[in-house]
C-alpha positions in Angstrom: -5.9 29.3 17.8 -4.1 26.3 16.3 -6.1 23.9 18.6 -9.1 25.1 16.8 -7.8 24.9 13.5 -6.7 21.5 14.4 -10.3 20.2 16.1 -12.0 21.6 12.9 -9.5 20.0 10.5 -10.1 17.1 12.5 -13.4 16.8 12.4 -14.0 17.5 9.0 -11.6 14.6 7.9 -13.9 12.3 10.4 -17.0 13.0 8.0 -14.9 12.0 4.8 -15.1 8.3 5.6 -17.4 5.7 3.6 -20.9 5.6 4.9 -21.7 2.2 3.0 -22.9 -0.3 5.6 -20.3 -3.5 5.1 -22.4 -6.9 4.1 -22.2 -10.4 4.9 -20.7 -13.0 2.2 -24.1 -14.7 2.7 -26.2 -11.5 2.8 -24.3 -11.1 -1.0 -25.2 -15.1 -1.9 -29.0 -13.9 -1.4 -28.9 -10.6 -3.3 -27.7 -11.3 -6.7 -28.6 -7.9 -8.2 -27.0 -6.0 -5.3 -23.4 -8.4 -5.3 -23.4 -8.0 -9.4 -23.9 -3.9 -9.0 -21.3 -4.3 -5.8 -19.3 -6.1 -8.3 -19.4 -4.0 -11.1 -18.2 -0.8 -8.5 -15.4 -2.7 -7.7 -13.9 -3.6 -11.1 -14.5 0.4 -12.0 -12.2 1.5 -9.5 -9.8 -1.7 -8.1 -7.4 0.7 -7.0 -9.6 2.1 -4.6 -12.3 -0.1 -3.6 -10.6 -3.8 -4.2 -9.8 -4.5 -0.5 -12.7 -2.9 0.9 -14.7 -5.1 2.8 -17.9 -5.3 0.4 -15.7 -6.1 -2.4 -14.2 -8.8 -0.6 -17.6 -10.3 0.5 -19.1 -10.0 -2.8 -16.5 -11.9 -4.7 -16.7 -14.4 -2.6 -20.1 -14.8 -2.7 -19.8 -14.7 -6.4 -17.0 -17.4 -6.2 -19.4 -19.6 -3.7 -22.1 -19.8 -6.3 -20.1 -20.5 -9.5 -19.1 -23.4 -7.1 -22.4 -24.7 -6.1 -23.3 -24.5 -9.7 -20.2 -26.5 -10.8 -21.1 -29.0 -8.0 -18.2 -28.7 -6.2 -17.8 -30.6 -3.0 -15.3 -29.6 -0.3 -13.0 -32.5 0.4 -12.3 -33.9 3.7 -8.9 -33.1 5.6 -5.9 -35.9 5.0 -4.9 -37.3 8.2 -1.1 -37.9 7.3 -0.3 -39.9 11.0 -2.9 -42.4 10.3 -1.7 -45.8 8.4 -3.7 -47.0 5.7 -5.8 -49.8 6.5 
């Protein structure tokens, strides 16, 4: 009797997870409307949803564009062994 209390317990908890297919920082840079309403979601509930993986992806997509806007250009990598000619 317990092992079926336990199995049904069990897979009711499965079900409870988040159904929300996880999207691409570049799917987000392509969507506006959807990474602003993703966005949005996440600053309404940051405890929650601030770490999930959509909320991640859109922010960086947000941060990516507000970049590309500003012109930003990502700098080379300083080679501290070589001497300077």
């Amino acid at each position: 009797m317990k092992n079926i209390v336990l199995l049904t317990l069990l897979a009711i908890l499965a079900g409870c997870g988040e159904n929300t297919p996880v999207q691409t920082v570049d799917w987000y840079k392509e969507h506006d409307a959807e990474r602003k309403e993703m966005l949005a979601k996440c600053k309404a509930d940051p405890g929650r949803l601030r770490e999930s993986a959509n909320c991640v992806n859109a922010q960086q997509a947000d941060n990516q564009k507000a970049n590309a806007r500003r012109g930003w250009v990502t700098p080379s990598a300083v080679d501290f062994g070589k001497k300077g000619d």
